[in-house]
N, C-alpha and C positions, 0 to 999 in steps of 0.2 A: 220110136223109130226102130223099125225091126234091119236084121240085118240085105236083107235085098235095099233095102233103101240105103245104105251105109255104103253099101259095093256102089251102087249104080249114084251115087250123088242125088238121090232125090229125099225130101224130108224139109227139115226145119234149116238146116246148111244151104238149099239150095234154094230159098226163099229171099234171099239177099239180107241187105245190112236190116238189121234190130231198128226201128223208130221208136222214138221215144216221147208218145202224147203230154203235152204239156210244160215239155221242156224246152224252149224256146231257147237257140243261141246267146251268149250275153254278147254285147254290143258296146264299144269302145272309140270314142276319139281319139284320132292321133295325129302322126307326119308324116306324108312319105320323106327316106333320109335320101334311099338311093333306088336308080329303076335295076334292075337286073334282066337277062336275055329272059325270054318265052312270056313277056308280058308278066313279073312278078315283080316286086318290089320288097323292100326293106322297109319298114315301118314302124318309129317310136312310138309309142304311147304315153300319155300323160303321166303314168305312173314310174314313166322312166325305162321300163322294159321294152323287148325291141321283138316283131316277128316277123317272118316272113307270109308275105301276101300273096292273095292273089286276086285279078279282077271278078269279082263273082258273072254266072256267067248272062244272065241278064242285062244288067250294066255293059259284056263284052258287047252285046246286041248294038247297046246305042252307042258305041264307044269311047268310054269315055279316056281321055288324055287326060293324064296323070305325070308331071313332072316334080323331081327332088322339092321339098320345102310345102308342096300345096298340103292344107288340112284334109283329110279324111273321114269318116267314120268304118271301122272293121268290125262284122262278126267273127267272133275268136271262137277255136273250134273247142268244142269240147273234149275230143280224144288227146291232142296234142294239143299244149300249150301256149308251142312256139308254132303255131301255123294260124290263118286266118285269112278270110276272103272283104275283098273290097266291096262295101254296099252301096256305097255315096259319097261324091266330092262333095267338099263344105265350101258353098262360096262365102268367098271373104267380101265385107262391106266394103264398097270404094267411096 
């Protein structure tokens, strides 16, 4: 990147976020514990650790309702450890 490109924001910076082939999200059962405002949630995980959520945005599409206590599965983000999106409610046997 020469420097015109540096002033004017164009280059490898203005290409957006890095992907990363082959690295697939890891993927986590949990609870939701609590809802929170703008559609987020509070979410234990099996291992006992707790993140905050959010509906990922396909799932927003068909919307899914999400109340305190129902199972979940979360992709956990890789940047942040404490953040992750909702990918599917787990129904439970009746």
């Amino acid at each position: 990147m020469d420097l015109d490109q540096a002033v004017t924001g164009e280059g490898a910076a203005a290409e957006g976020p890095v992907r990363r082939p082959g690295k697939a999200p890891e993927r986590a059962p949990g609870k939701v514990i609590e809802a929170l405002p703008n559609a987020m949630f509070r979410v234990e995980l099996e291992d006992l650790s707790r993140v905050l959520a959010h509906v990922a945005p396909r799932r927003n599409k068909d919307f899914l309702r999400l109340l305190p206590g129902d199972p979940v599965e979360v992709e956990l983000s890789p940047l942040d450890p404490g953040r992750a999106r909702v990918v599917r409610k787990i129904r439970s046997e009746r």
